[in-house]
BALOBA-1460 file (C-alpha; in Angstrom, 3 decimals):
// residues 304
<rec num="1" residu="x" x="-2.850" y="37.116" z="1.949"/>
<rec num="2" residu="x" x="-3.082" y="38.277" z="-1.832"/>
<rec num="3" residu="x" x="-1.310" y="35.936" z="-4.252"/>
<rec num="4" residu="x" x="-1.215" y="32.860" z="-2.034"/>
<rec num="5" residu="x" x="-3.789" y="30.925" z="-3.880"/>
<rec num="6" residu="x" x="-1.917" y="30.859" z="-7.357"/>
<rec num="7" residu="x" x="-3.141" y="28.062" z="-9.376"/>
<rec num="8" residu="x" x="-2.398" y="26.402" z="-12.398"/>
<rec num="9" residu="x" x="-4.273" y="29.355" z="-14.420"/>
<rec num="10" residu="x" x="-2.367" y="32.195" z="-13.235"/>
<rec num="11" residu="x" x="-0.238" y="33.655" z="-15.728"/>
<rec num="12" residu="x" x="2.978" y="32.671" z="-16.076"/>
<rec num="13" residu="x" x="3.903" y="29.527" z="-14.236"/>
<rec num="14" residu="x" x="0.772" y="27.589" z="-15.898"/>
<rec num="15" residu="x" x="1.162" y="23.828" z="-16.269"/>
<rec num="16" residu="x" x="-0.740" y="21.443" z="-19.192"/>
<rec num="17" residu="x" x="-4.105" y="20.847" z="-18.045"/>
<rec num="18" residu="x" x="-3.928" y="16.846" z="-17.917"/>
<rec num="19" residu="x" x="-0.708" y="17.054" z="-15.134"/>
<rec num="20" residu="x" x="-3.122" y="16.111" z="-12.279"/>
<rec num="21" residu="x" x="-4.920" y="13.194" z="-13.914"/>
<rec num="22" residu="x" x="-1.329" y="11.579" z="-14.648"/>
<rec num="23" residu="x" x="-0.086" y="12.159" z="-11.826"/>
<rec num="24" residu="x" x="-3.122" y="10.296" z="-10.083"/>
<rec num="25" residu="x" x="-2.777" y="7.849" z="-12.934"/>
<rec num="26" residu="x" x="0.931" y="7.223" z="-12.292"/>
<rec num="27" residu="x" x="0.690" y="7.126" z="-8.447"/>
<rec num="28" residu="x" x="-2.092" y="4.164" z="-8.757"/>
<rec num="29" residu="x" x="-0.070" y="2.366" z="-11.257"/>
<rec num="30" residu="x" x="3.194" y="2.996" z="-8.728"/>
<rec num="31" residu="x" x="1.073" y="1.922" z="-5.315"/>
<rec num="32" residu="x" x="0.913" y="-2.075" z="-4.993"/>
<rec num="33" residu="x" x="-2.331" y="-1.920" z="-2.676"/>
<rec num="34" residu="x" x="-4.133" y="0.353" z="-4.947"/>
<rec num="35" residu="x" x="-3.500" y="-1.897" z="-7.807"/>
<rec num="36" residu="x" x="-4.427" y="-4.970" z="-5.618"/>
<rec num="37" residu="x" x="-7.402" y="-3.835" z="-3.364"/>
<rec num="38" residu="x" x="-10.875" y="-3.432" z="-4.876"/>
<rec num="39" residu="x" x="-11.950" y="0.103" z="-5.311"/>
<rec num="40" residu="x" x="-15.111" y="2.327" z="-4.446"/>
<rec num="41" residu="x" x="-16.788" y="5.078" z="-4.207"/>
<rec num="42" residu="x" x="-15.580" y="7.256" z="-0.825"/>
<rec num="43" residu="x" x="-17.737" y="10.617" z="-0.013"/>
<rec num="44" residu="x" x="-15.842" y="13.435" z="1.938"/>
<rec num="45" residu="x" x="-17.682" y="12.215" z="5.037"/>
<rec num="46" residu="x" x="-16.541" y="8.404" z="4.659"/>
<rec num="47" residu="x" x="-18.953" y="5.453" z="3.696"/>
<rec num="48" residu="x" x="-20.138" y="2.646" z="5.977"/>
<rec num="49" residu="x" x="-19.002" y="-0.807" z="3.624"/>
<rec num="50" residu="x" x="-21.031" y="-3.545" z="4.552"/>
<rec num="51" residu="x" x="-19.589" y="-6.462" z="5.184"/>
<rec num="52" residu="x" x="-20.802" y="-10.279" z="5.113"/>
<rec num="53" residu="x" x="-19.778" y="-12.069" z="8.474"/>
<rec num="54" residu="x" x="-21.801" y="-15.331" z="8.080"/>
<rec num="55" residu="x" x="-23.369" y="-17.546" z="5.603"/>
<rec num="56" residu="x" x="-26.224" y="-19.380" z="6.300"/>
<rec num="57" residu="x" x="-26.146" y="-23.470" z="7.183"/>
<rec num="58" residu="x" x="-27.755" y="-25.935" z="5.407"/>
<rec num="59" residu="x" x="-28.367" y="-29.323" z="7.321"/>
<rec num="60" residu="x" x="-29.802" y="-32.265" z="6.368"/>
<rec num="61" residu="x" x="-33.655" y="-33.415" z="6.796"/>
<rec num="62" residu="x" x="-35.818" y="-36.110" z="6.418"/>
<rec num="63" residu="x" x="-38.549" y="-36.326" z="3.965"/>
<rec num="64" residu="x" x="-41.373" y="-34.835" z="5.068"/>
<rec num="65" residu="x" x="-39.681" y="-32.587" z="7.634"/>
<rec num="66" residu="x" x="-39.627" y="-28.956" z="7.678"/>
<rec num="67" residu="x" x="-36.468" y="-27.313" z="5.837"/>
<rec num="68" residu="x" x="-34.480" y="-25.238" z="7.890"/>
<rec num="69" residu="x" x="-33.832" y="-21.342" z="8.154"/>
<rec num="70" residu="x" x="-31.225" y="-19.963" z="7.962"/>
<rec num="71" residu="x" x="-29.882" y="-16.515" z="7.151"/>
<rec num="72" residu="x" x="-26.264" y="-14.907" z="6.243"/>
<rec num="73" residu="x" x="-25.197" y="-12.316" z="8.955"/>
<rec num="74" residu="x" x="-23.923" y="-8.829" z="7.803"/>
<rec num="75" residu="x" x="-21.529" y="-5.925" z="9.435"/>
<rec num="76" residu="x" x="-19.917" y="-2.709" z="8.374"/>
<rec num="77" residu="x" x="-16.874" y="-1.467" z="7.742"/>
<rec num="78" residu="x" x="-16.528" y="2.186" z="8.593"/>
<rec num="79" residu="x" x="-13.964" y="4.270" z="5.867"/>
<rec num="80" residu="x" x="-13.035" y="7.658" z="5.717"/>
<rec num="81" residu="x" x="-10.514" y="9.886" z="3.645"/>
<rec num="82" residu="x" x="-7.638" y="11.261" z="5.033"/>
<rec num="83" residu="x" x="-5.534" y="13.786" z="3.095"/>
<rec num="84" residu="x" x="-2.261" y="12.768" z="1.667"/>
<rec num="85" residu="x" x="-0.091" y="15.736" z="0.928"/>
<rec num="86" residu="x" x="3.104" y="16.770" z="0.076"/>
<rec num="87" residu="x" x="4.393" y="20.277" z="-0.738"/>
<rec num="88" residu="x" x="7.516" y="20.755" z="-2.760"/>
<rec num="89" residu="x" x="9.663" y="23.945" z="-3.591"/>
<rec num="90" residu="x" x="11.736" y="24.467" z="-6.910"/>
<rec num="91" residu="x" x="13.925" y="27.218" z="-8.394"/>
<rec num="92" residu="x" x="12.677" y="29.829" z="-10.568"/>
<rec num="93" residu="x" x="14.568" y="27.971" z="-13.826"/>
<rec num="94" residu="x" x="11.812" y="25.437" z="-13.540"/>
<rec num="95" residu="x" x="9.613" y="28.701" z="-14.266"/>
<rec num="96" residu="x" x="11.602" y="29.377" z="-17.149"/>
<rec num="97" residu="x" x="11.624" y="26.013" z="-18.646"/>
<rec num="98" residu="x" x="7.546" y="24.359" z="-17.983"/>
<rec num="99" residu="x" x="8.410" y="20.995" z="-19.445"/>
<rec num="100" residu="x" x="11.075" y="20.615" z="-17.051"/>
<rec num="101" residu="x" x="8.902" y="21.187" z="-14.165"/>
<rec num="102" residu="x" x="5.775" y="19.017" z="-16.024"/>
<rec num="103" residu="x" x="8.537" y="15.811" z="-16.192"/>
<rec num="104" residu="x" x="9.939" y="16.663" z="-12.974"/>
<rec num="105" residu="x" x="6.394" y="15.987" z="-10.944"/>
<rec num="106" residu="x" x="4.932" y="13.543" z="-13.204"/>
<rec num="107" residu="x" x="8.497" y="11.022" z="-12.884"/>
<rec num="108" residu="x" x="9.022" y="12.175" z="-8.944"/>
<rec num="109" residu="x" x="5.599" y="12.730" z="-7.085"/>
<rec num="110" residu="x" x="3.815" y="9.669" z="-8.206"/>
<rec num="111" residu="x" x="6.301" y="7.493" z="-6.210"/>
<rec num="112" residu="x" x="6.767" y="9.585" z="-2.731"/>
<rec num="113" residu="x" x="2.302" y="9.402" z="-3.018"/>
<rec num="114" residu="x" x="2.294" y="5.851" z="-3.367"/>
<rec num="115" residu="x" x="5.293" y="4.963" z="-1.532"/>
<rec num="116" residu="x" x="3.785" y="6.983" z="1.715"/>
<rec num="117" residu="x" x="0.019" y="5.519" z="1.284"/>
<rec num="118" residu="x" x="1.450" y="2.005" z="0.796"/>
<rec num="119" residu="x" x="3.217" y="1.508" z="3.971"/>
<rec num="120" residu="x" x="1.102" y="3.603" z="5.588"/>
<rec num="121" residu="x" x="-1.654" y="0.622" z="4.837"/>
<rec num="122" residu="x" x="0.835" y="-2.125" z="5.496"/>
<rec num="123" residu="x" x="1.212" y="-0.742" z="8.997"/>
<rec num="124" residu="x" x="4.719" y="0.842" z="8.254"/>
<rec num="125" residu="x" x="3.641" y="4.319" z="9.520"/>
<rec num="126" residu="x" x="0.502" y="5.739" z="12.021"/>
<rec num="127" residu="x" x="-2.585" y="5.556" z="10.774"/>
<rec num="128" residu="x" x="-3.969" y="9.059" z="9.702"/>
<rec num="129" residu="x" x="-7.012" y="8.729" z="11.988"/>
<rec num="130" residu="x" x="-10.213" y="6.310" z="12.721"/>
<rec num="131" residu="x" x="-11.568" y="4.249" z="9.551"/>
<rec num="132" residu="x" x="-8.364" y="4.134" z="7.952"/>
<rec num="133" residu="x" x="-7.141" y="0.940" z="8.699"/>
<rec num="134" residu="x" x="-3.711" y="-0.652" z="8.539"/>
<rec num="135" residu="x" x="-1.990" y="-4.277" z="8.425"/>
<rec num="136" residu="x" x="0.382" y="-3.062" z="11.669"/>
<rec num="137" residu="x" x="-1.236" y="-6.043" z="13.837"/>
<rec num="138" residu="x" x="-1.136" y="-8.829" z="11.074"/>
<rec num="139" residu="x" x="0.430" y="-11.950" z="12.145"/>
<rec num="140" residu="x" x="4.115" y="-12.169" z="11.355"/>
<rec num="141" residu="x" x="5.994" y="-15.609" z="10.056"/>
<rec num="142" residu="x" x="9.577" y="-15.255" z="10.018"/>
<rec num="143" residu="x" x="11.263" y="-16.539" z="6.224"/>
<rec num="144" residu="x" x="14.979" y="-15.990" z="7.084"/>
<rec num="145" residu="x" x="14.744" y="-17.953" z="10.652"/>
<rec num="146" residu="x" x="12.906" y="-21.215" z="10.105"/>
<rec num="147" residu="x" x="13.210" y="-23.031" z="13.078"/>
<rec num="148" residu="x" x="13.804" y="-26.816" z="14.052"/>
<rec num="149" residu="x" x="13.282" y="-29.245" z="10.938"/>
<rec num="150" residu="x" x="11.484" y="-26.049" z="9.486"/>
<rec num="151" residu="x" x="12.392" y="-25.046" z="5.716"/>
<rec num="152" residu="x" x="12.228" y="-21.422" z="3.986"/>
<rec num="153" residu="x" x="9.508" y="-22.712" z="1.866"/>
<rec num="154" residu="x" x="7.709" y="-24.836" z="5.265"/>
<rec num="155" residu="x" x="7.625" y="-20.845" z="5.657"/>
<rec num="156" residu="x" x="6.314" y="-19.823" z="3.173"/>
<rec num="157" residu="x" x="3.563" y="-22.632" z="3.656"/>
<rec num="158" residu="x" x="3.150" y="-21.601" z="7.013"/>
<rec num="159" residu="x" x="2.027" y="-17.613" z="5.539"/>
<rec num="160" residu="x" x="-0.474" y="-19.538" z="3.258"/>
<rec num="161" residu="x" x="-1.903" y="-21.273" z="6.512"/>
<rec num="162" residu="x" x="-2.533" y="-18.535" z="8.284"/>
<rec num="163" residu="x" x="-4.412" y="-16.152" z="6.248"/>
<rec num="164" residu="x" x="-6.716" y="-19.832" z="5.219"/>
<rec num="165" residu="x" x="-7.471" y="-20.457" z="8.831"/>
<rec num="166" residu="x" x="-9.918" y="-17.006" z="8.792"/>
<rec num="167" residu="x" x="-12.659" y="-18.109" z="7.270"/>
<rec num="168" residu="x" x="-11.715" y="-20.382" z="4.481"/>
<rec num="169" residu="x" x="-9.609" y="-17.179" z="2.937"/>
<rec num="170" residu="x" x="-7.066" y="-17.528" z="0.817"/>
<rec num="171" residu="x" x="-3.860" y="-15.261" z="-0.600"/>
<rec num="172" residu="x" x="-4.812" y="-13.820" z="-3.743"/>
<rec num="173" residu="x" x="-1.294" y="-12.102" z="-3.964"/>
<rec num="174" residu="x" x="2.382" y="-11.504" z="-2.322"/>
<rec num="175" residu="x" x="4.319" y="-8.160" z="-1.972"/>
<rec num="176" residu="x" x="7.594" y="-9.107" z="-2.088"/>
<rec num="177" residu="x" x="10.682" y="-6.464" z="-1.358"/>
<rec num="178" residu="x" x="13.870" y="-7.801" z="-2.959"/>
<rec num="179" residu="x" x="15.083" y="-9.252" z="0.482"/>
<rec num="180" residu="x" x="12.035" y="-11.496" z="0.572"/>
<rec num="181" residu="x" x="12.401" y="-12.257" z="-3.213"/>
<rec num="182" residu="x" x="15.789" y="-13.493" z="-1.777"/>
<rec num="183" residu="x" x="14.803" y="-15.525" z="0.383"/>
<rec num="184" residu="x" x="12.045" y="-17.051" z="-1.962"/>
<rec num="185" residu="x" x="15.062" y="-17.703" z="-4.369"/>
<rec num="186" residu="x" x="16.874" y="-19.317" z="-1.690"/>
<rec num="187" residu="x" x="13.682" y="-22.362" z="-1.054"/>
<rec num="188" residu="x" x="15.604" y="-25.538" z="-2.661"/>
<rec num="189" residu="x" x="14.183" y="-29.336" z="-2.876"/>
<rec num="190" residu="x" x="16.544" y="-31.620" z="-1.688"/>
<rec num="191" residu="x" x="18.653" y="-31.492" z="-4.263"/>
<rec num="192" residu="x" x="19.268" y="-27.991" z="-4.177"/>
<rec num="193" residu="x" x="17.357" y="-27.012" z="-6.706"/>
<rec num="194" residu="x" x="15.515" y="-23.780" z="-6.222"/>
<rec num="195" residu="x" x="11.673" y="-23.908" z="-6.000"/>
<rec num="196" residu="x" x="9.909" y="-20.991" z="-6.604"/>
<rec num="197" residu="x" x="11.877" y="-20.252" z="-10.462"/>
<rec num="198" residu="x" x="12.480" y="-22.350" z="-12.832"/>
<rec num="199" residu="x" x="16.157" y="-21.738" z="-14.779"/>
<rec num="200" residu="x" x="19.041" y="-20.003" z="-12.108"/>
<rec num="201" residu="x" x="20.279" y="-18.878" z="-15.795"/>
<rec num="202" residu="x" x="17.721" y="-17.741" z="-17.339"/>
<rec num="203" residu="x" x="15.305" y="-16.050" z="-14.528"/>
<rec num="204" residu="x" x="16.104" y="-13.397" z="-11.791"/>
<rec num="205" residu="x" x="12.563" y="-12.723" z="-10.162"/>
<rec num="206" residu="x" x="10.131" y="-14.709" z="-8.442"/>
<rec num="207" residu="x" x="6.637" y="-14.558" z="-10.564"/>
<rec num="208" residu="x" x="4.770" y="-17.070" z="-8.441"/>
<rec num="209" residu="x" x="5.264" y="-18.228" z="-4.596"/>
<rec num="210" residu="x" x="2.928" y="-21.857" z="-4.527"/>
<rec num="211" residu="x" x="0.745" y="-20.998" z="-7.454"/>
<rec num="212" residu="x" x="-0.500" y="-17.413" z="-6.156"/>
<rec num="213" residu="x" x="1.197" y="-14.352" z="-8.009"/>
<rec num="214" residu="x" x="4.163" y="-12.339" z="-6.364"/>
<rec num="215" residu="x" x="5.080" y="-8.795" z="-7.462"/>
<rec num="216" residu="x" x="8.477" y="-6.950" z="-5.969"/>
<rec num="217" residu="x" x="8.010" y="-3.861" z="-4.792"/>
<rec num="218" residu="x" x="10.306" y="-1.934" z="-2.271"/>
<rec num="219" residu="x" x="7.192" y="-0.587" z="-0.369"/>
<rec num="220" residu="x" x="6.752" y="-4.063" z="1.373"/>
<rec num="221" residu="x" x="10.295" y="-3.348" z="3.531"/>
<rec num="222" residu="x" x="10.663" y="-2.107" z="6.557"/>
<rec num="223" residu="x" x="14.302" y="-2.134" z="8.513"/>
<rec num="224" residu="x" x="13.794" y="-3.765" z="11.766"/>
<rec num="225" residu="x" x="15.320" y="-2.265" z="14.919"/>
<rec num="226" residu="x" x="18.466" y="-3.965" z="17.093"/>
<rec num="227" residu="x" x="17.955" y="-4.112" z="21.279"/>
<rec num="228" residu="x" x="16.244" y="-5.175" z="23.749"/>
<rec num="229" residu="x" x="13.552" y="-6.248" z="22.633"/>
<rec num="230" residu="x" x="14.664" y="-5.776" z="18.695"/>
<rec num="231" residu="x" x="11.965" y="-6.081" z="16.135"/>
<rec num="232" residu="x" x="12.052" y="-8.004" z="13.003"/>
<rec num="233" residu="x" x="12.570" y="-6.982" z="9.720"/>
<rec num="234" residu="x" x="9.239" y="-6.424" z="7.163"/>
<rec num="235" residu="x" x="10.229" y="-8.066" z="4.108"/>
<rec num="236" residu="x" x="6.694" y="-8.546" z="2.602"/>
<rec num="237" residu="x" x="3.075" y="-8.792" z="2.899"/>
<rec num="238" residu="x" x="0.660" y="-11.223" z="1.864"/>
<rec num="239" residu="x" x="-2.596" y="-12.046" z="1.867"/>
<rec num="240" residu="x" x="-6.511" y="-12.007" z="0.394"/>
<rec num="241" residu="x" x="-6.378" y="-8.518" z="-1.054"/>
<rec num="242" residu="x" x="-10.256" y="-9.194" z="-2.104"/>
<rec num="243" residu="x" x="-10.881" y="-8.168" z="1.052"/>
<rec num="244" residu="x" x="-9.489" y="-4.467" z="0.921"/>
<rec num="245" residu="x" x="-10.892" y="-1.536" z="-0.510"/>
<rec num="246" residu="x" x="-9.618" y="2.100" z="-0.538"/>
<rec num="247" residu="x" x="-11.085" y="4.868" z="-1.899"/>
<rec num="248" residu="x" x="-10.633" y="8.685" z="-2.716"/>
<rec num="249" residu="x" x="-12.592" y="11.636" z="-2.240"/>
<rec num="250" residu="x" x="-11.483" y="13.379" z="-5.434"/>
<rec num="251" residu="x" x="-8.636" y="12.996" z="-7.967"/>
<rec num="252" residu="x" x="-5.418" y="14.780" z="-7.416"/>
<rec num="253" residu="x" x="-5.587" y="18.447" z="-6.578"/>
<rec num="254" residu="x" x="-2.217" y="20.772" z="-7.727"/>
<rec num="255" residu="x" x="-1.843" y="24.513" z="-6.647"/>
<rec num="256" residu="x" x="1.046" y="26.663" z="-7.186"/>
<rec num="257" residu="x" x="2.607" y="30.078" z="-5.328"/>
<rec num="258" residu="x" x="5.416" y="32.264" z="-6.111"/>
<rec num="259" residu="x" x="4.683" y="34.220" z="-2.925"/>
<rec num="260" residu="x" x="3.561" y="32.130" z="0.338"/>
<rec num="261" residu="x" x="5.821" y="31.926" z="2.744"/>
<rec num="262" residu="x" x="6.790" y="27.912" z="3.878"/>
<rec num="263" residu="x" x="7.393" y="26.158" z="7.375"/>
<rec num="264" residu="x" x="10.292" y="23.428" z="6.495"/>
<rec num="265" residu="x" x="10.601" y="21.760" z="9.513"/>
<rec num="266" residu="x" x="10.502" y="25.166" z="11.429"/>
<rec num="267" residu="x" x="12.804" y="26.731" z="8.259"/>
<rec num="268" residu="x" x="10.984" y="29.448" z="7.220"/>
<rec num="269" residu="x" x="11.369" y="29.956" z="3.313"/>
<rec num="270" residu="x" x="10.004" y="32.997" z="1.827"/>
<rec num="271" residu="x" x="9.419" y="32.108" z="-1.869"/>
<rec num="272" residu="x" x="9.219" y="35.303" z="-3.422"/>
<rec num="273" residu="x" x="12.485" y="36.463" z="-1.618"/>
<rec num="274" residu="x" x="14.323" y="33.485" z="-3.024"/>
<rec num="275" residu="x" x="13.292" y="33.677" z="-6.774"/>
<rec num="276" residu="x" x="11.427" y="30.544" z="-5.647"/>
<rec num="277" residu="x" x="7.900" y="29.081" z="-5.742"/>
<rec num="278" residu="x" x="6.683" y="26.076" z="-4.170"/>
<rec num="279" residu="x" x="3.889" y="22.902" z="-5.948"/>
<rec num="280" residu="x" x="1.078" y="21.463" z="-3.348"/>
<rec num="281" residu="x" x="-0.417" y="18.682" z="-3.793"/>
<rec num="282" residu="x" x="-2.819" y="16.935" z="-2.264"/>
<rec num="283" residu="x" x="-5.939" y="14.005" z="-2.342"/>
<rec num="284" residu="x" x="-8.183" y="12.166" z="0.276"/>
<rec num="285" residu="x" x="-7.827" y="8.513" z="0.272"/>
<rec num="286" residu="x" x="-9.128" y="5.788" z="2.586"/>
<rec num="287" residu="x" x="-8.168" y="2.221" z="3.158"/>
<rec num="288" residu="x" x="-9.809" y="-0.828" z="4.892"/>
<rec num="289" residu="x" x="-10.005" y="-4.354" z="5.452"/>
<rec num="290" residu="x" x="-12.342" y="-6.490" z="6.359"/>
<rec num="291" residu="x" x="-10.254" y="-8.703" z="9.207"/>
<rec num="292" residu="x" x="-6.701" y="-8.116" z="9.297"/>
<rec num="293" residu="x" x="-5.867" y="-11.861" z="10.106"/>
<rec num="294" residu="x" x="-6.394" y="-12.334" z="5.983"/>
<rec num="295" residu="x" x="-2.967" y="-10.662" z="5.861"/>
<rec num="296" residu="x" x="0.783" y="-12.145" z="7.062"/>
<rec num="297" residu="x" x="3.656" y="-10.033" z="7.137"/>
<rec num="298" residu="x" x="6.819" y="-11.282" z="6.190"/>
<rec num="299" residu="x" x="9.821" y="-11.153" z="8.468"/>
<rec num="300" residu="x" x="13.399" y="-11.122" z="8.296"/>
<rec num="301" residu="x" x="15.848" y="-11.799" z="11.133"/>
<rec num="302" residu="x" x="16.405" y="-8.944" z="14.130"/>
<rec num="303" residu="x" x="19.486" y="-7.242" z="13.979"/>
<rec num="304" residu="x" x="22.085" y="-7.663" z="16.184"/>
């Protein structure tokens, strides 16, 4: 259909040139597991990321003897891209006024990007497809119901152990949302002095959880669902975030029409009719990890 390919060159409704690179820029600096995972290189037909499994051994000999042989053992981690993409209509003011529609998608789209990839890789939502992976099946430890002679920082401890117990790994890093920053806050010695910050005057965010960094970020929470059987509550994530990698096919890609014709939820909304037109965009990212037993979620009680 003529005129439904409008890009930012078409006369008219043309946007600065750099919008797509800070956008990109914006959603990376927005999206905790793109600031934490390592990043590489990710062709439009995915990459096979090898993986070490094993070192070698060394034992000890006798003089004389033969020295042993032993090698490391390698597998691969299979990524592909999956596009990411989110379509969104405005008035035809925003035509009349570009800087309004530049601040309007560099402050709003970076956030609904990350926000959707980030959970998507903590296990919050499906999986786009095969070799994108997700931290759905990580083991859980619950911080808001301890247990017998079981405190919130034993729990804490207890997140630590887990991800060490696979292979000697360790947590490089926690997402916290601000109900498990809470419950952080709420770890006291026996005295009831809180652990994890040092002034109740002076500080209001958790910076460290036992020596490894913490950031808050509201992607790590997921509501948890009441019946029979409920789920928990996600309140965080942590674990050895050396051992993830994404990637994207290409940066950002923006496209603009003042005359397609969009499916909202089975809403048709003919932009041209309306004195509308509508912003696309769009990029192919991948996510993986090499076990997901380096990872612990978080949990919060089950509702009632």
């Amino acid at each position: 259909m003529a005129g439904i390919d409008i890009n930012r060159t078409t006369s008219g409704i043309t946007l600065p040139k750099e919008v797509s690179a800070e956008i990109w820029a914006k959603t990376q600096e927005a999206s905790f597991v793109q600031q934490r995972a390592r990043r590489i290189e990710l062709p439009g037909g995915g990459v096979d990321v090898p993986i070490i499994t094993g070192d070698p051994v060394a034992t000890w000999v006798s003089e004389t003897d033969e020295k042993p042989v032993s090698r490391s053992t390698f597998g691969t981690k299979n990524i592909k891209g999956y596009t990411l993409a989110v379509i969104e209509p405005f008035s035809n003011q925003f035509r009349r006024d570009l800087p309004a529609l530049y601040n309007a998608l560099v402050g709003r789209l970076p956030g609904v990007l990350a926000k959707t990839f980030d959970q998507t890789a903590f296990g919050f939502q499906a999986s786009p497809g095969t070799g994108f992976d997700t931290l759905a099946s990580a083991p859980a430890v619950s911080l808001t119901t301890p247990g017998a002679n079981r405190t919130q920082y034993d729990q804490f401890l207890a997140a630590l152990e887990s991800v060490a117990t696979v292979g000697g790994s360790d947590v490089t890093g926690w997402a916290l949302s601000v109900q498990a920053e809470i419950a952080a806050m709420g770890a006291k010695d026996e005295q009831g002095r809180p652990l994890f910050i040092d002034s109740i005057r002076d500080q209001g965010s958790i910076g460290q959880v036992l020596a490894r960094p913490a950031w808050k970020t509201a992607h790590a929470y997921k509501p948890g669902t009441a019946g029979s059987p409920g789920t928990p509550a996600t309140l965080g994530i942590a674990g050895d975030w050396d051992s993830a990698v994404w990637g994207f096919v290409e940066g950002l890609s923006i496209s603009i029409s003042d005359q397609a014709t969009l499916n909202d939820g089975g809403t048709a909304i003919h932009l041209w009719q309306r004195n509308m037109f509508a912003v696309r965009v769009e990029f192919e990212v991948g996510f993986a990890v090499r076990d997901v037993n380096r990872f612990v979620r978080l949990t919060g009680n089950t509702p009632s």
